[in-house]
C-alpha positions in Angstrom: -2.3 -23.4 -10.7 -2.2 -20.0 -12.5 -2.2 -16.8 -10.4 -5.4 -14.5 -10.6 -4.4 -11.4 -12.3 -3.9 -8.1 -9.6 -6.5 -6.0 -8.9 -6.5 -2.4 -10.0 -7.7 -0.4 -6.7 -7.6 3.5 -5.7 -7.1 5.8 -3.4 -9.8 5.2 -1.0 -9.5 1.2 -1.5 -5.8 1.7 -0.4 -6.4 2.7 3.0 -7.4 -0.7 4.2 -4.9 -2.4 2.3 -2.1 -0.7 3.5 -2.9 -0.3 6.8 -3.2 -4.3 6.7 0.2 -4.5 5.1 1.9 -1.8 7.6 0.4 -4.1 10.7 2.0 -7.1 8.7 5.3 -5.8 7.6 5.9 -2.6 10.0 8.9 -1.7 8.1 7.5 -1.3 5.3 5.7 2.0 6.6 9.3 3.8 6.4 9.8 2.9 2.4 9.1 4.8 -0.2 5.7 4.9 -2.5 6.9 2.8 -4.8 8.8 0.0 -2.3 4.8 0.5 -0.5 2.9 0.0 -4.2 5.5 -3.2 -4.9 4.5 -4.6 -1.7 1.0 -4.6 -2.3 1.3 -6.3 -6.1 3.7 -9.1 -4.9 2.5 -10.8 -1.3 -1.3 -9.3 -1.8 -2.4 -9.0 -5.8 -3.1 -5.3 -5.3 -1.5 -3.1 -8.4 -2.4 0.9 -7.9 -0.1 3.7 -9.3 2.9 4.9 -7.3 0.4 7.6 -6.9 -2.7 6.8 -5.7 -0.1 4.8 -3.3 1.6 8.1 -2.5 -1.8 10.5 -2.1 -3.2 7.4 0.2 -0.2 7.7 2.6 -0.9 11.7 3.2 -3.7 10.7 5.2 -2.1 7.7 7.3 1.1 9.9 8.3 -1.6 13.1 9.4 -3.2 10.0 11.3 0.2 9.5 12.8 0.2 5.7 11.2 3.1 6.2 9.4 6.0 7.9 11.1 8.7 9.3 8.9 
């Protein structure tokens, strides 16, 4: 069965995502944006730049989601 190609999603779309993947794999909040933007692609499909990954976790650390 061939894989469905990733989905090319922003900013704004990576809130959810990310947040979803953070409550899956908790130790993943603590990498970096590009360990974050290779765990979306690989388990999920989701591709975005290293950063729209980066500029969509500004708002999760102010929200206290992500501690460094």
């Amino acid at each position: 069965m061939p894989l469905s190609p990733p989905r090319i999603i922003r900013e704004v779309e990576l809130l959810p995502e990310i947040r979803d993947l953070f409550s899956e794999y908790p130790f993943v909040a603590h990498r970096s944006p590009e360990a974050v933007r290779r765990a979306l692609l690989v388990p999920r499909g989701v591709e975005a730049p290293e950063s729209e990954v980066a500029a969509a976790l500004v708002p999760l650390r102010v929200e206290g989601e992500v501690l460094a």
